[in-house]
C-alpha positions in Angstrom: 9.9 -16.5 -12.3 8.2 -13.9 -9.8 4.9 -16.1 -9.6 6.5 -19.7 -9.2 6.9 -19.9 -5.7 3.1 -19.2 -5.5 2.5 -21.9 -8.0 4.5 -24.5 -6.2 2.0 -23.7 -3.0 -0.9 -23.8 -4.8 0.5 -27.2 -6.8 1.2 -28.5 -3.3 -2.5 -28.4 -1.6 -3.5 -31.0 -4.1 -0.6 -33.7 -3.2 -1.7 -35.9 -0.5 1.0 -35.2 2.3 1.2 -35.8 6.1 -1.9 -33.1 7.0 0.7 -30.1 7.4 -2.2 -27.6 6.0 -4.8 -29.5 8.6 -2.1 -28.8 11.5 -1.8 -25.5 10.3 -4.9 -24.3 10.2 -5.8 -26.1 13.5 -3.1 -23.8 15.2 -1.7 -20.9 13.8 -3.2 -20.0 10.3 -6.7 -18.2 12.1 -4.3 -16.2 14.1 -1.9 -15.2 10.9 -5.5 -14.5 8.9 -6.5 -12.1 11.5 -3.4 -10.4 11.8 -2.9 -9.6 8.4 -6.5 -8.5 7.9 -5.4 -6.1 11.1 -2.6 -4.7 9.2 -4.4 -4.6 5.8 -7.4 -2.6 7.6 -5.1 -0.2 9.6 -3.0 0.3 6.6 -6.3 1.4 4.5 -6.8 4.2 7.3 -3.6 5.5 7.3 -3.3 5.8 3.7 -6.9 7.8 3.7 -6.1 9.9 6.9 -3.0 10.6 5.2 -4.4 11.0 1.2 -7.5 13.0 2.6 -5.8 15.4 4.6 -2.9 16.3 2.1 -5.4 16.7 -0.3 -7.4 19.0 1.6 -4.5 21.0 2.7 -3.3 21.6 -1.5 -6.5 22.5 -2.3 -7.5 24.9 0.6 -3.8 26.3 1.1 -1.1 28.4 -1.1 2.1 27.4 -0.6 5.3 28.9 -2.0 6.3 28.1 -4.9 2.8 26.7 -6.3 3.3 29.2 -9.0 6.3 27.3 -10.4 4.1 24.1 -10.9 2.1 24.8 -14.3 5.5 25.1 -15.7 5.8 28.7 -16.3 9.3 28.8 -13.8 12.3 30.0 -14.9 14.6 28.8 -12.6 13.9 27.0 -9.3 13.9 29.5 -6.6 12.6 32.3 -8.5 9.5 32.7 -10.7 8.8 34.8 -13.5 5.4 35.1 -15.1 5.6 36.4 -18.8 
């Protein structure tokens, strides 16, 4: 059900029609390719800036509360080590 409106696209290159997909990719469909390689580049940075950073900061910092995350915590504000 998901996938079906991708199949009728892909079902739809191969009936002969009035040159819609010529017209397209005459006009618009380098500008749409570039865009969206754009996004899908700029997105790929942020996520790394972003994964990289976090990442760096857990491993290099303490934070409050890190004690409570191997499970050990007795309640949620305060921590008891047995």
């Amino acid at each position: 059900m998901i996938a079906l409106p991708v199949v009728v696209v892909l079902l739809n290159i191969f009936v002969p029609g009035q040159g819609t997909w010529r017209h397209l990719a005459a006009t618009v469909l380098p500008g749409y390719v570039g865009n969206s390689l754009a996004l899908m580049m700029g997105v790929a940075f942020g996520v790394m800036v972003g994964g990289v950073s976090t990442a760096w900061l857990t491993t290099m910092c303490r934070f409050p509360g890190g004690a409570c995350s191997n499970g050990r915590c007795c309640c949620r504000w305060r921590c008891r080590h047995t």
